[in-house]
TILUM-556120 format. One record per residue: residue in three letters; x, y, z of N, C-alpha, C in turn. Coordinates in steps of 0.02 Angstrom, whole numbers, padded with zeros to 5 digits, always signed. Layout:
N
AlaXYZXYZXYZ...
***
This chain:
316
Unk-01161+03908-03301-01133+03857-03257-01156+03869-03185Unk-01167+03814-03146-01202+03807-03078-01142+03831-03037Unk-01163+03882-02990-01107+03877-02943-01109+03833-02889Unk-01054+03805-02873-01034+03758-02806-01032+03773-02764Unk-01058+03726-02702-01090+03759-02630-01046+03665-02599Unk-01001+03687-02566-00948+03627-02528-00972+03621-02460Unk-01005+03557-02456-01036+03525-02378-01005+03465-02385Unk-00955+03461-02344-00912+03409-02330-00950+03372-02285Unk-00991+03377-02234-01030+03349-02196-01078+03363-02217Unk-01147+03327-02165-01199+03308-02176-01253+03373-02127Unk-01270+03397-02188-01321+03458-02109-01396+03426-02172Unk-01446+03461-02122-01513+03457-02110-01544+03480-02171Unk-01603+03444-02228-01622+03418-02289-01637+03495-02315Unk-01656+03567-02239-01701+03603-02288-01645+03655-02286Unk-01572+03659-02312-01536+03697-02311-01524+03660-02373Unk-01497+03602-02396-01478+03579-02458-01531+03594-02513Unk-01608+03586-02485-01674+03602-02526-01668+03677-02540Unk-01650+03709-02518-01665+03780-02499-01613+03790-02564Unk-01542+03797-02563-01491+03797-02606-01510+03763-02697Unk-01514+03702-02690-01550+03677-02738-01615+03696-02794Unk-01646+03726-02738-01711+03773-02794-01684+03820-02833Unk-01643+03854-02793-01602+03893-02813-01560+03897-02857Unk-01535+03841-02874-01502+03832-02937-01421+03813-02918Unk-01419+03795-02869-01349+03778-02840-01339+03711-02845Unk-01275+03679-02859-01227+03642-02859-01204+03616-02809Unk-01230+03556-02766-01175+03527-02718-01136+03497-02708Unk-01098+03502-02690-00997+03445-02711-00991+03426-02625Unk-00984+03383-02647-00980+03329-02550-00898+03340-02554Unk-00859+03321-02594-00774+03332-02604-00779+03254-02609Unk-00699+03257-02571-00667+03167-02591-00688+03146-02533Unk-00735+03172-02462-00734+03146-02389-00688+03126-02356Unk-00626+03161-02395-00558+03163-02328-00560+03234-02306Unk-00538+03252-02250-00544+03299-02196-00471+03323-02187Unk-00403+03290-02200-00323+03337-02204-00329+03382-02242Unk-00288+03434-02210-00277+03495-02251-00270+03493-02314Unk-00228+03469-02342-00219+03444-02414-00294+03451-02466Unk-00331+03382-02439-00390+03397-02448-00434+03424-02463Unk-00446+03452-02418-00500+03508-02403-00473+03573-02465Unk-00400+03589-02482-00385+03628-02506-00401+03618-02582Unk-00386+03537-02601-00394+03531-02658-00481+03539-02674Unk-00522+03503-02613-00600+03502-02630-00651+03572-02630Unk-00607+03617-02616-00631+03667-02608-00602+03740-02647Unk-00553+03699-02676-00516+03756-02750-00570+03783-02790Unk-00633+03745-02799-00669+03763-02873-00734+03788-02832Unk-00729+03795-02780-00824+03803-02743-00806+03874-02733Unk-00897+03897-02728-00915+03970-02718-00939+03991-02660Unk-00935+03925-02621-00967+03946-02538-00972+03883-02504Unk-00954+03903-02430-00947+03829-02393-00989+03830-02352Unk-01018+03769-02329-01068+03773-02281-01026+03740-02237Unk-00992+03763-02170-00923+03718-02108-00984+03693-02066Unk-00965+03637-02054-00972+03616-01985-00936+03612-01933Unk-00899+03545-01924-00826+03562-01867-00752+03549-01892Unk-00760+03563-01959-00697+03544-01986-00672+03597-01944Unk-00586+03631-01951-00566+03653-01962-00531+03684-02020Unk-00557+03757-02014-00526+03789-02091-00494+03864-02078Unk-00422+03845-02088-00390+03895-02077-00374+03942-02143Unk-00337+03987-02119-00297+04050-02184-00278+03995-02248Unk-00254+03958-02239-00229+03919-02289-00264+03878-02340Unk-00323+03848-02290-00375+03829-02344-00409+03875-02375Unk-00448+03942-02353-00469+04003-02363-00423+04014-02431Unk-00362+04013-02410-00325+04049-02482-00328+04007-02544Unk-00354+03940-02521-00380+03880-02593-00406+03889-02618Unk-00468+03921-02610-00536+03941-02623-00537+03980-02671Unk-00510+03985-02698-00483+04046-02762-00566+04079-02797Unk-00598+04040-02781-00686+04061-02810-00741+04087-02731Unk-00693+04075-02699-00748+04072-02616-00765+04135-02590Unk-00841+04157-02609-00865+04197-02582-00882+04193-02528Unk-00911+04162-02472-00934+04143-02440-00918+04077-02378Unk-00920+04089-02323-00892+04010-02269-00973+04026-02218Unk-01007+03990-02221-01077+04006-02174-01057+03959-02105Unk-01043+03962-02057-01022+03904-01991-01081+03893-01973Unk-01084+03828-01980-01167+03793-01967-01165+03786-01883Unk-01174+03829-01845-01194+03842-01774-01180+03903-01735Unk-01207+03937-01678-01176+03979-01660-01098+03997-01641Unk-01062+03940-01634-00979+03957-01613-00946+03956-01679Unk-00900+03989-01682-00851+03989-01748-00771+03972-01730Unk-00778+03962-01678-00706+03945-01659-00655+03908-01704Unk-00700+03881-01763-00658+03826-01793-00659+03863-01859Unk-00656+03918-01868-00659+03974-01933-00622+04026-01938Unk-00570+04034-01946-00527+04102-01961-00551+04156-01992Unk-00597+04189-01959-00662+04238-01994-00616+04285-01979Unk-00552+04306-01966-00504+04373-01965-00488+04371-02044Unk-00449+04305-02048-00420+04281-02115-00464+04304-02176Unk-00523+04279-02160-00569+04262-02224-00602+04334-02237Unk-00592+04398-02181-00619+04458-02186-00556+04481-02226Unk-00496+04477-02202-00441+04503-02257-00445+04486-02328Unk-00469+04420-02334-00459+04390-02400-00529+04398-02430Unk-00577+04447-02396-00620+04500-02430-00698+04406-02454Unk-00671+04357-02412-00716+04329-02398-00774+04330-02333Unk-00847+04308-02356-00896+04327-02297-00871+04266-02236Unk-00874+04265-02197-00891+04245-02152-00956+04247-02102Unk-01014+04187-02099-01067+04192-02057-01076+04157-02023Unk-01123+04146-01972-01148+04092-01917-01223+04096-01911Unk-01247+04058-01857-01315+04053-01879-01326+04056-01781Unk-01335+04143-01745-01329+04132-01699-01393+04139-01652Unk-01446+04142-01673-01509+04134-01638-01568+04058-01628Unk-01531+04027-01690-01561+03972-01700-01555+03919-01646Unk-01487+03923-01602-01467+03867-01563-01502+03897-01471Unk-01515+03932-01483-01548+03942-01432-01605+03907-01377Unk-01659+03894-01418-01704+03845-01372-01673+03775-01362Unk-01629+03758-01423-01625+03671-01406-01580+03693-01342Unk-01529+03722-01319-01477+03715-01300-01500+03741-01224Unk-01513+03788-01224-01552+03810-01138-01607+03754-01116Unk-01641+03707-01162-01685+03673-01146-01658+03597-01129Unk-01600+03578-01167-01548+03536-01129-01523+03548-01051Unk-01485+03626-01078-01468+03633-00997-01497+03621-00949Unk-01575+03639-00952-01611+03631-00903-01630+03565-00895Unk-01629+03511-00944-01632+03439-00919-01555+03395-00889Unk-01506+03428-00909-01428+03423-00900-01423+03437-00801Unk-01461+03486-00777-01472+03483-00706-01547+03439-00680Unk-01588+03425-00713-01637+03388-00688-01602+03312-00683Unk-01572+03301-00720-01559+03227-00727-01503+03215-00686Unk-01458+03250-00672-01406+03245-00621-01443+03258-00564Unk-01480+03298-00532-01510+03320-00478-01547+03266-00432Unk-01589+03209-00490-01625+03161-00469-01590+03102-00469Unk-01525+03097-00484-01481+03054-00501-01499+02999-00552Unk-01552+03020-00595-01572+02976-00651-01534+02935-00685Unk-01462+02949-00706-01423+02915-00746-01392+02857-00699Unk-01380+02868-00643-01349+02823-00565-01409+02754-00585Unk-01474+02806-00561-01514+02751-00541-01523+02706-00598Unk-01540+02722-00648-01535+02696-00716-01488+02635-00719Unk-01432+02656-00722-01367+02610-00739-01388+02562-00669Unk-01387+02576-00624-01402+02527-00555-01437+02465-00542Unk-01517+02501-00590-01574+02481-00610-01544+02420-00650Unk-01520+02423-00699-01505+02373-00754-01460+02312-00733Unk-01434+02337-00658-01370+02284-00642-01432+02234-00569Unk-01512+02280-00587-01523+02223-00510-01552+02254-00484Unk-01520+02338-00468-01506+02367-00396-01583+02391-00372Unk-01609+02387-00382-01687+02414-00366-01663+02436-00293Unk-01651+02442-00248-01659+02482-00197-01585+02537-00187Unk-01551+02545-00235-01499+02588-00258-01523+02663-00214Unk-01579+02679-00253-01602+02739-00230-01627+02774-00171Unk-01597+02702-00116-01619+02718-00025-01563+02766-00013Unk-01499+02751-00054-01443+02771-00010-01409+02818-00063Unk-01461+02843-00128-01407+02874-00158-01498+02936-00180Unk-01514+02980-00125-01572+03024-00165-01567+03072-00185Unk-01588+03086-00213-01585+03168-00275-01609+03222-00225Unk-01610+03286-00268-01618+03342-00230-01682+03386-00282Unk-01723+03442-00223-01765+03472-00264-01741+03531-00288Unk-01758+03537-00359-01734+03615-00384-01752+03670-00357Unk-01805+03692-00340-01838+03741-00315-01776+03748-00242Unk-01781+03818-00256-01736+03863-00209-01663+03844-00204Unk-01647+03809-00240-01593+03808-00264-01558+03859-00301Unk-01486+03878-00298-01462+03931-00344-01410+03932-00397Unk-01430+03946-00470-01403+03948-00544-01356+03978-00538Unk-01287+03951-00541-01257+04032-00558-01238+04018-00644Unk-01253+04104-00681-01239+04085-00762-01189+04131-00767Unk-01136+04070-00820-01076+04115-00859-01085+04139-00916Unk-01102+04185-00958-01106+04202-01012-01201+04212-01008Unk-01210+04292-00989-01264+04285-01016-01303+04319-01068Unk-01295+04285-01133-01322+04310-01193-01355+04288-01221Unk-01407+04251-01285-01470+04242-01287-01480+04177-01235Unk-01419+04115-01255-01429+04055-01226-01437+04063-01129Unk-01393+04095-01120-01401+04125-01024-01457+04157-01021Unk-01501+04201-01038-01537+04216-01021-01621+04198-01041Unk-01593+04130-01078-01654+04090-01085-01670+04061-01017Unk-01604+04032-01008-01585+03968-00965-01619+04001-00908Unk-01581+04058-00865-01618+04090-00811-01680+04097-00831Unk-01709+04112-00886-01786+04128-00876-01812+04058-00841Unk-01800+04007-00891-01842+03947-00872-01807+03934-00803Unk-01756+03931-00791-01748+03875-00713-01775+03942-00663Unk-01805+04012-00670-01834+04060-00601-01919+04039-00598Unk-01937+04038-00665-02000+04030-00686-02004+03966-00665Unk-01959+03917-00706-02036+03841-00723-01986+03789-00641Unk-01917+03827-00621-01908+03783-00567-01890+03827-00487Unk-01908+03898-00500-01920+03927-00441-01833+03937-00398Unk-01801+03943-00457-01723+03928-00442-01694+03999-00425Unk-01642+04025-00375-01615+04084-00384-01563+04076-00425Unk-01556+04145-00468-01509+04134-00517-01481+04212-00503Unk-01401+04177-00522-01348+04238-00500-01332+04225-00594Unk-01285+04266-00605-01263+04316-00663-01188+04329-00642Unk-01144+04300-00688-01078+04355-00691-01070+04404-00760Unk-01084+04453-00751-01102+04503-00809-01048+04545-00810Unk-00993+04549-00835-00934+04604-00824-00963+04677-00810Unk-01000+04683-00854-00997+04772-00859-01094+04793-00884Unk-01124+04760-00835-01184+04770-00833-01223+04846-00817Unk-01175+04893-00815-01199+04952-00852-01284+04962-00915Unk-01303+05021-00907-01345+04993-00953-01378+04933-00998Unk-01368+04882-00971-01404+04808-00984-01439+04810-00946Unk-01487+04774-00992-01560+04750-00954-01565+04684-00918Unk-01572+04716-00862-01568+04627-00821-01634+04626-00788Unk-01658+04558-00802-01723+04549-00765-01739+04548-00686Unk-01757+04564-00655-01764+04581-00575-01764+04511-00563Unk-01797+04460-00579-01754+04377-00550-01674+04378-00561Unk-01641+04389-00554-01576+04399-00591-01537+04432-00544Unk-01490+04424-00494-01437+04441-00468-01377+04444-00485Unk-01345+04509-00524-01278+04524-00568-01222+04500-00490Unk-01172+04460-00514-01122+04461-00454-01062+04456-00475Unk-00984+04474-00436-00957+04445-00483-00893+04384-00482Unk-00870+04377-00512-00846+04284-00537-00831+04261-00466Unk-00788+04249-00409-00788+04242-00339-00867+04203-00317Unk-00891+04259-00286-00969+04249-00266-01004+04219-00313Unk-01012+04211-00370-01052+04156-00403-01019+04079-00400Unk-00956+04076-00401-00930+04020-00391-00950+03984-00308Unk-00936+04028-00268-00952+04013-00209-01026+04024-00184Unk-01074+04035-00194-01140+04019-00179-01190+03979-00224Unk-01171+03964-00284-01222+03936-00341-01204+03859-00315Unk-01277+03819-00323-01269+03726-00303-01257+03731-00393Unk-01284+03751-00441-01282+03729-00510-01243+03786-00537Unk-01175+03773-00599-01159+03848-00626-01167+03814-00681Unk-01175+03850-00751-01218+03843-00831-01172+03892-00857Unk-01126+03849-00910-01060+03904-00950-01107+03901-01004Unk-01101+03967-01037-01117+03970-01090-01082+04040-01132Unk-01021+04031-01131-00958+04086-01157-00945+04050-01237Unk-00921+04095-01273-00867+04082-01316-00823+04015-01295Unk-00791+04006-01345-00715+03967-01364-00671+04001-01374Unk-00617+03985-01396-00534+04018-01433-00500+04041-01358Unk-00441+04062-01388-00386+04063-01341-00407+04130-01285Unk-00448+04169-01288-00453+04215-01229-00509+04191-01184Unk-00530+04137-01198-00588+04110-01142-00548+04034-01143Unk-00496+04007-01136-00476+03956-01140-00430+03929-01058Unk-00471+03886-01008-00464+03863-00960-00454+03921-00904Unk-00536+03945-00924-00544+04026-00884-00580+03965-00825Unk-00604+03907-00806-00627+03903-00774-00574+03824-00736Unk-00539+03826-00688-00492+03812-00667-00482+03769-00593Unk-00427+03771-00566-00423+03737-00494-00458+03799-00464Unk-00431+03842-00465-00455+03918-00422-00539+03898-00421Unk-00558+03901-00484-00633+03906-00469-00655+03844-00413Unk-00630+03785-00445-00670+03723-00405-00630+03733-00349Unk-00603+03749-00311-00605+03757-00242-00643+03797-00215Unk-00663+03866-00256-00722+03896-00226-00793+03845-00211Unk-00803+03820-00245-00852+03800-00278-00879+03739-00189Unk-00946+03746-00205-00984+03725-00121-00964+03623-00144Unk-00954+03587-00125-00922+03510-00116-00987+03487-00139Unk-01071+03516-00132-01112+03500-00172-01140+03520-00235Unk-01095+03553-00254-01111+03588-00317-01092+03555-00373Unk-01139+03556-00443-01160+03521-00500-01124+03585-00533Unk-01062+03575-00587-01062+03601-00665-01069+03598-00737Unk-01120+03624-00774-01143+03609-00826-01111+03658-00868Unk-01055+03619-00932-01037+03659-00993-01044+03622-01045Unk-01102+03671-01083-01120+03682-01150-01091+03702-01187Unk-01051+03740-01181-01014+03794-01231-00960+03769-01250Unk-00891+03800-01233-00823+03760-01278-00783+03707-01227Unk-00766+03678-01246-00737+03622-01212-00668+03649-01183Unk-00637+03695-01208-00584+03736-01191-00581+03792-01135Unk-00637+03785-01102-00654+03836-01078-00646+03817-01011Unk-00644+03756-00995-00626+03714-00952-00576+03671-00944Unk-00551+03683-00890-00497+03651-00856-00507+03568-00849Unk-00508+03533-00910-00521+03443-00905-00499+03421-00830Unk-00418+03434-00817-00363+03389-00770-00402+03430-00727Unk-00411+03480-00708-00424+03508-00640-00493+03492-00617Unk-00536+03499-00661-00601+03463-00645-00619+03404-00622Unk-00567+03344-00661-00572+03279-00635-00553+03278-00567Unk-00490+03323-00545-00469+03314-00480-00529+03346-00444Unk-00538+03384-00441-00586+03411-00388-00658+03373-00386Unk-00661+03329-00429-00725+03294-00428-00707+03240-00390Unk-00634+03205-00391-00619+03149-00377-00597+03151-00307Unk-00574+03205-00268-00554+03242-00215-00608+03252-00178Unk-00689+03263-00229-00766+03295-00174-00761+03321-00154Unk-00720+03397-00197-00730+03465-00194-00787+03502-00228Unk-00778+03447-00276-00875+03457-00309-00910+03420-00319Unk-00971+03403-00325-01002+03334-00330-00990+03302-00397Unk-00992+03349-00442-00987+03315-00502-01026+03349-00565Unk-01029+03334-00612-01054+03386-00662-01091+03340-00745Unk-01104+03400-00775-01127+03368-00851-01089+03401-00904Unk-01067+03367-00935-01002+03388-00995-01037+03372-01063Unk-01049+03432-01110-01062+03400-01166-01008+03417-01225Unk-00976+03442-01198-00925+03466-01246-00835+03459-01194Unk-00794+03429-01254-00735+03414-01228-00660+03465-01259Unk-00583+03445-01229-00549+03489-01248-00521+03474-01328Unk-00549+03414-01334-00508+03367-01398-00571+03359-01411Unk-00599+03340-01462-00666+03314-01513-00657+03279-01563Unk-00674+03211-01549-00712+03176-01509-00653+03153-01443Unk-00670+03151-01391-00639+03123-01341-00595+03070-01346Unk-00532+03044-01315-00513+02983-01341-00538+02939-01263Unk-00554+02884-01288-00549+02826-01261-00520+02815-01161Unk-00466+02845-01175-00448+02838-01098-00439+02936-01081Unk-00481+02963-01088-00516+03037-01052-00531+03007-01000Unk-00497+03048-00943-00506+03029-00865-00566+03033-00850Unk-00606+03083-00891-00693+03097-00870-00728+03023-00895Unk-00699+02972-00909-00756+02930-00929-00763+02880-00864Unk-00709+02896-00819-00681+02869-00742-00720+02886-00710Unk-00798+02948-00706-00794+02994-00654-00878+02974-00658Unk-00889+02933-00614-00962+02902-00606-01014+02968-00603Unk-00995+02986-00553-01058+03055-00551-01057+03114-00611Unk-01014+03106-00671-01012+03167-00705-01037+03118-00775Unk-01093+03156-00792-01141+03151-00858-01096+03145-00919Unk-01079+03122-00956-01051+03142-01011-01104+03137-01085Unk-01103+03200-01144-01129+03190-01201-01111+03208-01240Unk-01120+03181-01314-01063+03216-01373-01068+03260-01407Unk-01069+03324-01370-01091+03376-01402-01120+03387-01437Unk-01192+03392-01390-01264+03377-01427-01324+03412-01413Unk-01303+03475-01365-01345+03523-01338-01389+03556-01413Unk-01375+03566-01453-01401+03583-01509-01438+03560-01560Unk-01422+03477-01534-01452+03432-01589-01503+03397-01595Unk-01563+03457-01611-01640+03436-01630-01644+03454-01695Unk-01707+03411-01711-01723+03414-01772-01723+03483-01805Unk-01749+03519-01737-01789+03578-01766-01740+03630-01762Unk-01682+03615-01717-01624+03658-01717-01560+03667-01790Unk-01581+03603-01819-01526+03588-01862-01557+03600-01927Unk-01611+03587-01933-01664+03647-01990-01661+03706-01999Unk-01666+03739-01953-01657+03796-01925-01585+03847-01962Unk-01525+03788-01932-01451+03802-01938-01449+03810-02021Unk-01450+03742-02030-01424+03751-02109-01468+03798-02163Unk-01521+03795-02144-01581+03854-02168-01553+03921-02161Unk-01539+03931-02105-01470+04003-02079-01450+04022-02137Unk-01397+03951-02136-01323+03975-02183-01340+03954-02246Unk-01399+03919-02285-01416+03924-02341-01446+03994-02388Unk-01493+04029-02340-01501+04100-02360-01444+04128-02357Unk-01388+04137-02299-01340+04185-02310-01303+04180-02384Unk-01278+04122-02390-01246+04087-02433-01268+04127-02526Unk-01354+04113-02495-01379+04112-02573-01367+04219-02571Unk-01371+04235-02523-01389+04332-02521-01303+04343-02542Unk-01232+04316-02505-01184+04343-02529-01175+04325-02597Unk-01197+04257-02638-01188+04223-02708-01237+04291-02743Unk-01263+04300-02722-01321+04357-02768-01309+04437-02756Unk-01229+04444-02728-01207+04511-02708-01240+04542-02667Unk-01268+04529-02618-01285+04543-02575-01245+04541-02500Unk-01266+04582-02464-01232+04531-02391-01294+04507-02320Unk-01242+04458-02312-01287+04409-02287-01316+04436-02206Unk-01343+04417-02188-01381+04418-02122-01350+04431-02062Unk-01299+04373-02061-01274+04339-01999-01201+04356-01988Unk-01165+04419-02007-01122+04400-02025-01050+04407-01967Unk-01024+04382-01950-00980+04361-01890-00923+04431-01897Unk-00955+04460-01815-00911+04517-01822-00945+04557-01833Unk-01013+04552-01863-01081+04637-01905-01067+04662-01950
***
């Protein structure tokens, strides 16, 4: 008998191909998403491939066959990988893969705010052809990055904006002790990066110990022309306090690709806030990134199904 591999969503052709040669079984479920659900669609499977469901201890304990939960991206926030280590299930992620799409966004996430592309754009379409006398962009070069979190995705990001835009880039690094930091690279800490960077680039964790670490406190530091770009968890940020200080021109305004609720509802004060970018959490989503992903968690998947352990596995 084929074992079952549960993708409730839709990931990228060469992770399902990959599984499939292999001799695996895929069960889509009933495509409802309540707990209930998920518990019943996932009673008889031998490994899950998550996307953003949420799956807690409870569904975990459904799984009565579940070797395996692979989280199709680098964050797991939405995975009880404590739970699923007790209940002597793997838990993985796929955390090198998201790397180029996502630093290579960032770095268009400040080009496009910088030149006011999206302003002029929308302006453009209403007429405005001379919009851009009274509203001009700024040059990157010598401008200064400050990065939160810097681990593969931060220290992509600084490479490219010292190199390809001549940008100074500051670093809040807690305990930069023996770490290797590149001599473009100024370690500082949280204060002084808030207060001298025109651009700051989150790229931290999610869950409750990084959750609205970035606050009123910060945006008052923060220079009245300064741009914030978060990639990372939507929780990580202070929604209400951000709007105010944008709306106040304590900051100029920012690019959001990720929110505190997912998908956003409808009347989110950020959809009010002309100068701040909004996207649907999509820093990740290239072709070649999402190949990549489910390819990840299709090997892991197939190495724990074959008693093995897998690659990636959340936690080491």
């Amino acid at each position: 008998m084929k074992k079952k591999i549960f993708i409730p969503e839709p990931v990228a052709a060469a992770g399902e191909n990959y599984l499939k040669e292999k001799g695996y079984q895929i069960v889509r479920g009933s495509g409802k998403f309540d707990k209930e659900s998920l518990k019943k669609d996932i009673a008889d499977c031998d490994a899950m491939m998550l996307s953003s469901l949420n799956i807690d201890r409870e569904i975990l304990e459904a799984g009565r066959k579940l070797v395996i939960v692979a989280r199709h991206g680098a964050g797991y926030d939405n995975l009880d990988f404590r739970a699923a280590k007790e209940l002597g299930i793997w838990a993985t992620y796929s955390p090198d893969t998201t790397s180029i799409s996502v630093a290579e966004f960032t770095m268009a996430a400040m080009l496009v705010f910088a030149k006011k592309m999206e302003a002029c754009s929308r302006e453009l379409r209403k007429g405005n052809f001379q919009y851009k006398s009274t509203n001009r962009g700024m040059e990157m070069a010598g401008k200064t990055l400050g990065i939160i979190g810097f681990g593969r995705i931060g220290r992509l990001v600084a490479k490219k904006a010292a190199y390809g835009l001549d940008m100074n880039i500051l670093a809040y690094v807690p305990r930069p002790e023996g770490k290797e930091i590149p001599d473009y690279v100024r370690c500082v800490d949280w204060e002084t990066l808030f207060g001298e960077s025109d651009f700051i680039s989150v790229h931290i964790p999610g869950g409750q110990k990084n959750r609205g670490l970035i606050g009123e406190k910060e945006f008052s530091i923060m220079k009245e022309s300064a741009c914030l770009v978060n990639v990372s968890r939507g929780g990580v940020m202070d929604e209400a306090a951000f709007c105010e200080a944008v709306k106040a021109g304590k900051i100029a305004g920012g690019v959001i690709d990720v929110f505190e609720t997912e998908p956003p509802s409808s009347d989110n004060p950020l959809f009010a806030l002309e100068n701040v970018i909004l996207t649907p959490h999509m820093a990740s989503n290239t072709a070649e990134c999402m190949a990549g992903i489910a390819l990840d968690n299709a090997e892991d998947i197939h190495l724990a199904l074959s008693g093995k352990k897998p690659r990636h596995v959340i936690g080491g």
